[in-house]
N, C-alpha and C positions, 0 to 999 in steps of 0.2 A: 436927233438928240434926245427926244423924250422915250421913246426905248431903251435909249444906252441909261436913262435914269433910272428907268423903272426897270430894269434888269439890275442894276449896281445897288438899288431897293430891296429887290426880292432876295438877294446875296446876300445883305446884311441882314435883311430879315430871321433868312432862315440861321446864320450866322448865330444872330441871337439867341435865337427861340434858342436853337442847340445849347448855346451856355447857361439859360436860364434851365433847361430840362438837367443839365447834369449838374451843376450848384445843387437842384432840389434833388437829386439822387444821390448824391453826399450829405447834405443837410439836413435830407429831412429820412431818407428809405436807410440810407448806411449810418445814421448819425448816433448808433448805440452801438456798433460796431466799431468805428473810429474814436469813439470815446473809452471803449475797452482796449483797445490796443493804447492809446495814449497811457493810459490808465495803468497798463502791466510795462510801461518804460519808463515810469519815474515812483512804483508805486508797488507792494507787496503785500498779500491774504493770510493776516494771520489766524489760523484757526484755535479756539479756547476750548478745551473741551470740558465739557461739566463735569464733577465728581458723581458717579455710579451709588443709587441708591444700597443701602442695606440689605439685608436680609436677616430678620431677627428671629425667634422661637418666641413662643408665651411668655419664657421669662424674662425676654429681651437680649438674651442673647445672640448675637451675632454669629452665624452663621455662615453669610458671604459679608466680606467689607472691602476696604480697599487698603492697599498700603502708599504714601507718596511717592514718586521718583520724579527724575528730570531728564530730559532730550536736551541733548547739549547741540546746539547750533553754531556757524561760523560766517561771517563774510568775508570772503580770502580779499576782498579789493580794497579793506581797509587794516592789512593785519601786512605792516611794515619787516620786521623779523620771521619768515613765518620756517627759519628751524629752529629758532628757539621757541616758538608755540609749539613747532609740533613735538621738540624733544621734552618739554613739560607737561602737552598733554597725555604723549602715552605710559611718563612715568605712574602719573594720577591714574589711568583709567587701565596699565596693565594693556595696551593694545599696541597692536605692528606700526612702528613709524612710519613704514612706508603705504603703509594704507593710509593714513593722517593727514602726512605731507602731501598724497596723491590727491585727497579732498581737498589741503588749502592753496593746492596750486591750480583751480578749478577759474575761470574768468565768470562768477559766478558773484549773485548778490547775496544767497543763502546756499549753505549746505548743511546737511545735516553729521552730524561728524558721533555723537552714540544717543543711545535711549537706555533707559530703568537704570540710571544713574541716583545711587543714594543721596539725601540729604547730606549727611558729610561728606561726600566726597563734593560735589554741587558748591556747600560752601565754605571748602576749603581751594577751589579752582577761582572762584568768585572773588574771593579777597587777594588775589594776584592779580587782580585790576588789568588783565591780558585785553590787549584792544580785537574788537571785531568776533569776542566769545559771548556769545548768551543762552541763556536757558529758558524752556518754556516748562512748567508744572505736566507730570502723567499722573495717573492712576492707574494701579494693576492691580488686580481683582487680589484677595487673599482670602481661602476661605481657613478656618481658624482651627476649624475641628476635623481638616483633613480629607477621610472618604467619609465619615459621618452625615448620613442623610445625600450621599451622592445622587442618588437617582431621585430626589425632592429637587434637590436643588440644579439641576443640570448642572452647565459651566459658560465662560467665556471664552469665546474666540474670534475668530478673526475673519471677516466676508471679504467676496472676490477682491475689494479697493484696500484690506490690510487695517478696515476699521476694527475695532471692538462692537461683536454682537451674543445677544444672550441666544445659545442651543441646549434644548430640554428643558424638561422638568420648571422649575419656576423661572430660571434664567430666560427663558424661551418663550413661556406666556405672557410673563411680562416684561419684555424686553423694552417695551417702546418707556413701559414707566421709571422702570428700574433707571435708564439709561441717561434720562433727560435731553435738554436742548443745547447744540453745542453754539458755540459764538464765533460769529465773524468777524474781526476787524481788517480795514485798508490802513496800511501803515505808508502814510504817504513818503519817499524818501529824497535825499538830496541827489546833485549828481554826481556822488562819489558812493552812493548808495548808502549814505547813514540814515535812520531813523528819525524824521521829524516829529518830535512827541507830540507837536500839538498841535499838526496837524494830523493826528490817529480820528477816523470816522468808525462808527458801528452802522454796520448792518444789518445786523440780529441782535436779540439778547438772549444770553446766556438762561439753563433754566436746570436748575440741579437735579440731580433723578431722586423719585420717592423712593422711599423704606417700606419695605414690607414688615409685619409683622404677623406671625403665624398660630396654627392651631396647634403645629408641631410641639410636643411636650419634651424637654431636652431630655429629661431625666427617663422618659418611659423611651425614646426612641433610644437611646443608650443601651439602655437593661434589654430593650427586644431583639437589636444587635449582636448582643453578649447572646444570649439564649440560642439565637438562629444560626450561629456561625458553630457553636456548641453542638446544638441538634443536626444539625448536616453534617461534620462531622463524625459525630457518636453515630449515627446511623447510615452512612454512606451514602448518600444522596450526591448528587451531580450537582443541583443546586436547589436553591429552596426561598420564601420569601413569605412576611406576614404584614397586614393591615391593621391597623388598630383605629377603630374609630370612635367615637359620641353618637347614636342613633338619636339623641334627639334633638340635635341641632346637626347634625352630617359633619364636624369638627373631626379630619383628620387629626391623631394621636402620635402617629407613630405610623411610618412604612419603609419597611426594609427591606432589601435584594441582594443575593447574593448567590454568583460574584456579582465583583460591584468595580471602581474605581477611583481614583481620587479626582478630585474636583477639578482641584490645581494643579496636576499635574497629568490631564485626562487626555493629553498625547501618546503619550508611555503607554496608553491599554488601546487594546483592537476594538474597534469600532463597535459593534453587535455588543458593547459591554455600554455603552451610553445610555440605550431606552432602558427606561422603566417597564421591567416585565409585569408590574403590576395591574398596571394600566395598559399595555402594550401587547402581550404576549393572548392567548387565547389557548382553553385547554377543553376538557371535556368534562363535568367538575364529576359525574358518578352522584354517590349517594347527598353528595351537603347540595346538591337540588333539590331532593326528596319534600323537605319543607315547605318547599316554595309551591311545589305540584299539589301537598298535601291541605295545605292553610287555603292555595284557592280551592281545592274541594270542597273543604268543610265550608267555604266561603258562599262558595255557590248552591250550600244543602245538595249536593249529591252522594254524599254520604257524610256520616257523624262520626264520635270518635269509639261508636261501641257496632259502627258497622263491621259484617261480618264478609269475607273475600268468601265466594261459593266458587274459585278457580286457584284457589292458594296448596290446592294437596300437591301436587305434580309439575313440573316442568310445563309451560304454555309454548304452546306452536300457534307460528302467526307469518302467514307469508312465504312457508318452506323456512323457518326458521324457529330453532328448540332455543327458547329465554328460562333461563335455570337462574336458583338464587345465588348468591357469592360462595357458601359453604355447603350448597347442596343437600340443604335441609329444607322441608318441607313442613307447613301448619294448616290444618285441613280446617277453615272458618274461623281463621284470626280474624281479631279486628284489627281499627287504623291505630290504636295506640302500640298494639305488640310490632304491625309492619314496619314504622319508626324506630320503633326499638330493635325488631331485630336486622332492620335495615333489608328488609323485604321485598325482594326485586320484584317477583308476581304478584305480590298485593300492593306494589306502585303501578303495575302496568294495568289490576281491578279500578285503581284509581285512577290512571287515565285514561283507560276507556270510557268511565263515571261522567267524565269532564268533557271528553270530545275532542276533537280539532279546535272547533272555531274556540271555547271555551278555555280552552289550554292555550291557544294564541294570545289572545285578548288578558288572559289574568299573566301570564309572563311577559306581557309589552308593560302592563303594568307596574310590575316588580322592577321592569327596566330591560329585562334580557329583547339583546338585540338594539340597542339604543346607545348611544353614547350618554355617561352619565354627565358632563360637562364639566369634571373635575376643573380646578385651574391647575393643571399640569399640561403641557406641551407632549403631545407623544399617542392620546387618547384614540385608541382604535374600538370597534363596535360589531364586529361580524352581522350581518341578518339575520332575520327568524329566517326562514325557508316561508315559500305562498302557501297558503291554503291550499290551494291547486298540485303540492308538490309533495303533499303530506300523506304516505302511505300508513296504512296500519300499522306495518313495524316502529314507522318513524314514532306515530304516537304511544307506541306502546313502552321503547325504549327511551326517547326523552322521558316518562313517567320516573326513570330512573339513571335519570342525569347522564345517558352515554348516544352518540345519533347528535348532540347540540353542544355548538360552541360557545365560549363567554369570556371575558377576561376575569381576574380576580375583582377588581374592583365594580364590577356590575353584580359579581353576587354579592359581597362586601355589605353591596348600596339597597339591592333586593331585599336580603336577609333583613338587613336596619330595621325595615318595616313593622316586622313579627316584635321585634324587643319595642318598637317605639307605638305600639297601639294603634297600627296599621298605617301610619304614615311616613312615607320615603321620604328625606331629606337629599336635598342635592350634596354631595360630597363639598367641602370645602378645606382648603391647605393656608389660604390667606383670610383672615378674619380683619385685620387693619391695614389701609393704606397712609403713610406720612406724607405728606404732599410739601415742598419745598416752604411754603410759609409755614411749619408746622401745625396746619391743620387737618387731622386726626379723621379720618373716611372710616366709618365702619363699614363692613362688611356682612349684610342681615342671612340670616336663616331661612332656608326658602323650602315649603314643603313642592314637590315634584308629582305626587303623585300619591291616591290611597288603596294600595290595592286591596287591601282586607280590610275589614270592619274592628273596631276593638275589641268587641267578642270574640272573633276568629280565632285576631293574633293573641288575645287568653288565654284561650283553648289551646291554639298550638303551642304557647308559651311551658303549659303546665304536659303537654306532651311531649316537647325537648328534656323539659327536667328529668323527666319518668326515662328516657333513653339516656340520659349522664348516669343516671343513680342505677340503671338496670342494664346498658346495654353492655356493649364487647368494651367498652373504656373504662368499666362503671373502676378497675383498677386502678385505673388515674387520678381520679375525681379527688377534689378537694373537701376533707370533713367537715361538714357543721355550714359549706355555703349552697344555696340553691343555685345551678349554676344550668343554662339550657345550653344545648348545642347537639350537633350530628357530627359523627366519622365521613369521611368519604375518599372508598377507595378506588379509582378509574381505571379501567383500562385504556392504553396509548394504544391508538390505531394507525398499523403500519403496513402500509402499501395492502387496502385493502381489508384490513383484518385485522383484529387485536392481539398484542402482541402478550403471551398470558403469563411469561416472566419480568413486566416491567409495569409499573405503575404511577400514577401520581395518587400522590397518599392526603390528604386534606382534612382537618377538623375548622368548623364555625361554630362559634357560641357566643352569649352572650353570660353579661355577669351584673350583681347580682339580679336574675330576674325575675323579679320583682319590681325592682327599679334600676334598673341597667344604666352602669357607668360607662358602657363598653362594650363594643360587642367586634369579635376581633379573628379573622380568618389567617391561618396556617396554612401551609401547605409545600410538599418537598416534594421534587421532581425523583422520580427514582432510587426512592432508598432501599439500598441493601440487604441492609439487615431482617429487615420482614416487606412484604408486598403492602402489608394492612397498616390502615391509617390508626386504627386503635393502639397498634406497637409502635407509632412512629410521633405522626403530627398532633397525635393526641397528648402524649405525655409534655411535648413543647408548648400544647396550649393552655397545658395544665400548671406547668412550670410557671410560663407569664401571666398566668391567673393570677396565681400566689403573688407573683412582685406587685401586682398594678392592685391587687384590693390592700395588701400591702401599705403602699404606698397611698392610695387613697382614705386607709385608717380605720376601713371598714371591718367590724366584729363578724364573728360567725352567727348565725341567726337560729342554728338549728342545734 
């Protein structure tokens, strides 16, 4: 007997233990697992989504905003008539009945039945008191000025799950600000699937997106627009694009591309039209490097501005290779101010030879070339220097004259800045203030980057840039009575191996007045036509936008 008990023991033992082991494997290991299913059978995730920050210009205009709409929703299991719902909904909304009636015959507690539905139409469906119709609040992006500032501003669209996200340009960097935090609620429901309002829980809270507000000047990005679509144009260019900056706070002004696309409706255009070639694209820039080679020589006292080239009479060979000037003219002990001026291919390559490898590396990391400048644009690309170790004589002799080295515009842009700003590089900036949902107001500080040259230098170069406006191949351009510095730069496109000697990229940089420089603002048009030379082309466009922005800054003539 005492075995048949202690076996009839050990059966109910294990008996137990087993219900006790699987109680705690629902209770406690599955217990947020069965709580979620409970949860999605009498219960529903309504998501709120924030309103999308601003996008304003200095003068507070708007830029990117939003416009209201609504997402029309349904519960077919509480909608008693549902073809007189659907034969009223698709009078209002203009839509196939039988797409309608197919949604409200759904065994469904929510359908979505339209979306970017207007305020009037919203509440005029609204005051028909239709059971089991509701609406929840959109936003869709509107930008107001169309393609203006397209490639600043990226656009919105839409990722793998059909949310709203910001691509390019400021859409894109600041996407997580712009966008804000969206809101959860469990809409607890009955069982016929209504809505119990009061029992609605939050599980997040909602967090509106900040406003930007920018360096962008409406009025100069306007007029530089006007000008560049003009000049490309008049001069048969393929396409063309200009930078306008502040050198002494890095205060993006104005940047423009084109082509280009519209914002709002950036479907309609082929892709390769989205990045910003300003930031994006990498060219070869030719002579508006010259400066940058030149300012670190005088930098580093290897030669002055009354040195004399003892290799400027003739054509220079270097490495099985004859380096000739642009116009095949020859000056037998120029110095550095005439090479400047007359944009002097052999008396760039006396001056980098002067400089060296390691010294020519070192003063262009400075300036920035080969660096990302850290605009806040979305899109920023940076090529390399080349190693030290990979630097032939030719190389250095022809980077001396800006052809052999890649860059995008905005690192020479950002380089150049330095010479008008007393030898200090400002980081580029497009957003100067952030609005943060309680309205309080984030500045945005000035941050010097880097000094490649001394204030003396950029002096010197400064009063050398002038001498090449007022003397060199543009001096026909130039605007009366202002000091105005800058260089031409004409490239040649290197094509499978070789430079191609009927096409060019044509380029002027300058700054204005310099002296004290409100501006300092690079040109530049991919293959124009009508002449190879940047003095027939991008010069006269930068002379053009001179005129509006001192212009419009109220500035007199000083000379």
């Amino acid at each position: 007997m005492t075995w048949r008990f202690r076996f009839t023991f050990l059966i109910l033992a294990v008996a137990f233990a087993a219900i006790i082991s699987r109680l705690f494997y629902w209770q406690v290991i599955k217990r947020d697992d069965l709580s979620a299913m409970a949860l999605s059978q009498y219960s529903g995730v309504r998501k709120i989504l924030p309103q999308r920050g601003e996008i304003k210009t200095s003068d507070n205009f708007p830029l990117a905003s939003n416009k209201i709409s609504y997402l029309m929703f349904a519960n077919p299991k509480v909608i008693k008539d549902q073809k007189k719902v659907t034969d009223t909904l698709s009078l209002y909304l203009k839509n196939n009945s039988a797409s309608i009636s197919a949604l409200l015959a759904l065994d469904r507690f929510w359908v979505k039945i339209a979306s970017g539905i207007d305020p009037k139409t919203k509440d005029a469906i609204s005051n028909l008191g239709l059971d089991g119709i509701g609406f929840e609040q959109q936003f869709n992006r509107f930008y107001p000025e169309a393609s203006l500032s397209a490639h600043v501003l990226g656009f919105v669209g839409k990722d793998e799950e059909g949310v709203d996200k910001g691509y390019f340009g400021l859409e894109g960097y600041y996407d997580r600000l712009l966008k804000g935090k969206e809101e959860y609620e469990i809409e607890i429901q009955d069982a016929l699937g209504r809505p119990i309002l009061s029992k609605m829980s939050k599980r997040s809270k909602r967090v509106e997106g900040s406003n930007l507000k920018l360096s962008i000047d409406r009025s100069i990005q306007f007029l530089v627009e006007a000008r560049l679509k003009k000049g490309i144009e008049k001069y048969g260019a393929t396409s063309g694009m200009v930078g306008v900056m502040n050198p002494q706070n890095g205060h993006i002004l104005a940047m423009s591309s084109f082509p280009s696309f519209s914002a709002g409706g950036y479907q309609d255009y082929e892709e390769e039209l989205y990045k910003n070639p300003f930031i994006s694209n990498t060219f070869e820039p030719g002579s508006t490097l010259k400066p940058l080679v030149m300012s670190s020589a005088l930098d580093a006292s290897v030669v002055d501005p009354n040195t004399r080239c003892n290799i400027c009479a003739e054509p220079i060979k270097i490495g099985g290779y004859v380096l000739h000037t642009w116009n095949d003219k020859y000056f037998k002990d120029t110095n550095m101010i005439d090479v400047i001026r007359r944009s002097d291919n052999t008396g760039m390559v006396f001056v980098a030879q002067k400089l060296g490898v390691d010294r020519m590396i070192s003063y262009l990391t400075k300036f920035g070339i080969g660096q990302l400048t850290e605009i806040d644009l979305q899109g920023e690309v940076a090529p390399s220097l080349k190693p030290k170790e990979e630097w032939y004589s030719v190389d250095l002799a022809t980077a001396g004259f800006g052809q052999g080295i890649s860059l995008t515009p905005i690192e020479l842009l950002s380089g150049f800045s330095s010479i008008a700003n007393k030898g200090k590089r400002m980081k580029p900036l497009v957003v100067t203030m952030v609005e943060i949902p309680d309205g309080k107001m984030i500045k945005i500080e000035p941050k010097v980057i880097s000094r490649p040259i001394s204030e003396k230098t950029a002096k010197v170069m400064t009063e050398i840039l002038v001498n090449a406006v007022n003397k060199g191949e543009a001096q026909w351009t130039k605007l009366k009575g202002y000091r105005i510095a800058g260089k031409t730069g004409t490239a040649s496109i290197p094509v499978a191996g070789h430079y191609d000697p009927e096409k060019t990229i044509a380029s002027f940089i300058g700054f204005a007045p310099a002296d004290d420089p409100k501006f300092v603002m690079l040109v530049i048009l991919d293959k124009p036509t009508t002449s190879i030379y940047a003095s027939e082309t991008s010069a006269p466009i930068f002379f053009d936008i001179a005129k509006d922005l001192l212009s419009y800054y109220g500035i007199p003539p000083s000379e």
